[in-house]
Structure formats: structure tokens, C-alpha cells
N, C-alpha and C positions, 0 to 999 in steps of 0.2 A: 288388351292392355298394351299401351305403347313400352318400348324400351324401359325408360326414365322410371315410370313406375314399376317395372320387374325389378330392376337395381335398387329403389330405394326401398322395396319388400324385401327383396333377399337381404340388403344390408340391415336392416331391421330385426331381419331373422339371427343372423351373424350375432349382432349387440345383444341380441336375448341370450344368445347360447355362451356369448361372452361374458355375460352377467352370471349367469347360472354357474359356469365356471368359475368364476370369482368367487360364488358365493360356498361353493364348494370346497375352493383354496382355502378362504376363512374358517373353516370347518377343523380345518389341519389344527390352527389355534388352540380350538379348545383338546384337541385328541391330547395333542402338547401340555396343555395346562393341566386336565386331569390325569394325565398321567405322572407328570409331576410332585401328584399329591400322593400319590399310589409307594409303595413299598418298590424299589428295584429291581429286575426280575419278577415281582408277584403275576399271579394269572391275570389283574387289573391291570396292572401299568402294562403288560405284553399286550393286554387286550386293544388298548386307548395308543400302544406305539405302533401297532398294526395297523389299526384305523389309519393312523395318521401318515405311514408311509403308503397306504393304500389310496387315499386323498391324494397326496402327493404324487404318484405314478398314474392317477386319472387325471389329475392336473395339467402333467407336463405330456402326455399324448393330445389332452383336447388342447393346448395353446397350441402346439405346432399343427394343430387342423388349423386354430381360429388362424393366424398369422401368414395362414396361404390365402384368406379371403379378404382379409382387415391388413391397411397399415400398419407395421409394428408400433410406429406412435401415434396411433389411436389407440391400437391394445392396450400398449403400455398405461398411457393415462388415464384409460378406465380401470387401470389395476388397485390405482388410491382408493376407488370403490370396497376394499376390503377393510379399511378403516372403518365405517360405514356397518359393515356386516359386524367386526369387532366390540364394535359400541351395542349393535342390537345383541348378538350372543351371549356378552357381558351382563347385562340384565334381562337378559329372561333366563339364561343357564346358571351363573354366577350372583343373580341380584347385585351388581353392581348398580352406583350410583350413577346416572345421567347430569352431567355438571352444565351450565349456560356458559361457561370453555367449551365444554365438548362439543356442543352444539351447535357454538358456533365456526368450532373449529371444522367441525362435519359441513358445515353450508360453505366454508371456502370450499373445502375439496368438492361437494358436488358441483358448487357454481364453476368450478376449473373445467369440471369434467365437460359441464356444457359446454360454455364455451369453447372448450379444443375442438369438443364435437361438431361444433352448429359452425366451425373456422372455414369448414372446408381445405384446409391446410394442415400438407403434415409436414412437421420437425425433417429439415434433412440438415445432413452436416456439412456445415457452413466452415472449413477450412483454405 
């Protein structure tokens, strides 16, 4: 394998484990919302605010691995991506409704995500 292809596997690998991650972050969501529902203090809401600072502390170790490989504004704007995961958790955890807003509100953010993706260019500060 020449160069270009090592880079653009590892980078590949990067975006999966970066997805995985996000999809993880979203997770926090619902630990949030069912515990919500839960009694304050009960052994359920402790259970689901556990979870959810436990998400939160795998979270924020695996972005500072991803963010030594990956652009921060790459990271960053695959992070919309948990909108995305929100919508899916929502109904199939929640049975929430899937609306043709929501839908299409989800196809701007993934179509964003592409395109920053496929830019080749990242966000620097332009001061």
C-alpha cells in the first residue's frame, strides 16, 4: 500500500471511532431523560445519572484521543451527527414521532457533515 492509501484507511478508522463516539455521547441523552422521569435520589434515577456521567467521562477521554488524529473542525462538525442519533433513540426508546421537519431537518445536517467532510478544508480563524 502506498502512503495515500494508509492515510486515507486510518482516517476512515478515526471517523468510525469518531462516529461510535458520538453515538455514545447521544446515549447520555436518554440516561438524562429517563432519569428525569425517575423519583430524585431513587435507586432508578442514581442508576440512569450514573450511566450518564459514565457516558460522559468515556466521552470526554475518547475526543481528546479523536482530536490528536482528526482536525478539531472536522470533529467538531461530525458532532451535529448526534442530532441524528437523537431522532433515532427517540423512537425506538421513547416511540416518538419522526416528523418530514425532522427529516428534513436531519438531511441538512448530514448533507453539512458531507460536504465539510469531502471540503478537504478545515475552519481556521480568520482574524
Amino acid at each position: 500500500m502506498n502512503k495515500g492509501m494508509i492515510r486515507l484507511f486510518h482516517n476512515k478508522k478515526h471517523f468510525l471511532l469518531l462516529h461510535i463516539l458520538l453515538m455514545l455521547y447521544s446515549l447520555g441523552g436518554i440516561c438524562s431523560k429517563k432519569a428525569a422521569a425517575e423519583c430524585f435520589l431513587s435507586v432508578e434515577f442514581l442508576f440512569y445519572y450514573f450511566a450518564l456521567l459514565l457516558t460522559l467521562v468515556v466521552y470526554a477521554f475518547g475526543w481528546q484521543q479523536i482530536i490528536k488524529v482528526l482536525p478539531l473542525s472536522t470533529a467538531f462538525a461530525n458532532k451535529a451527527i448526534t442530532v441524528v442519533w437523537g431522532l433515532v433513540w427517540g423512537k425506538l426508546i421513547f416511540n416518538e414521532n419522526i416528523t418530514v421537519g425532522k427529516l428534513i431537518g436531519i438531511g441538512f445536517i448530514v448533507a453539512g457533515i458531507v460536504l465539510f467532510s469531502y471540503s478537504g478544508k478545515s475552519v481556521v480563524n480568520e482574524r
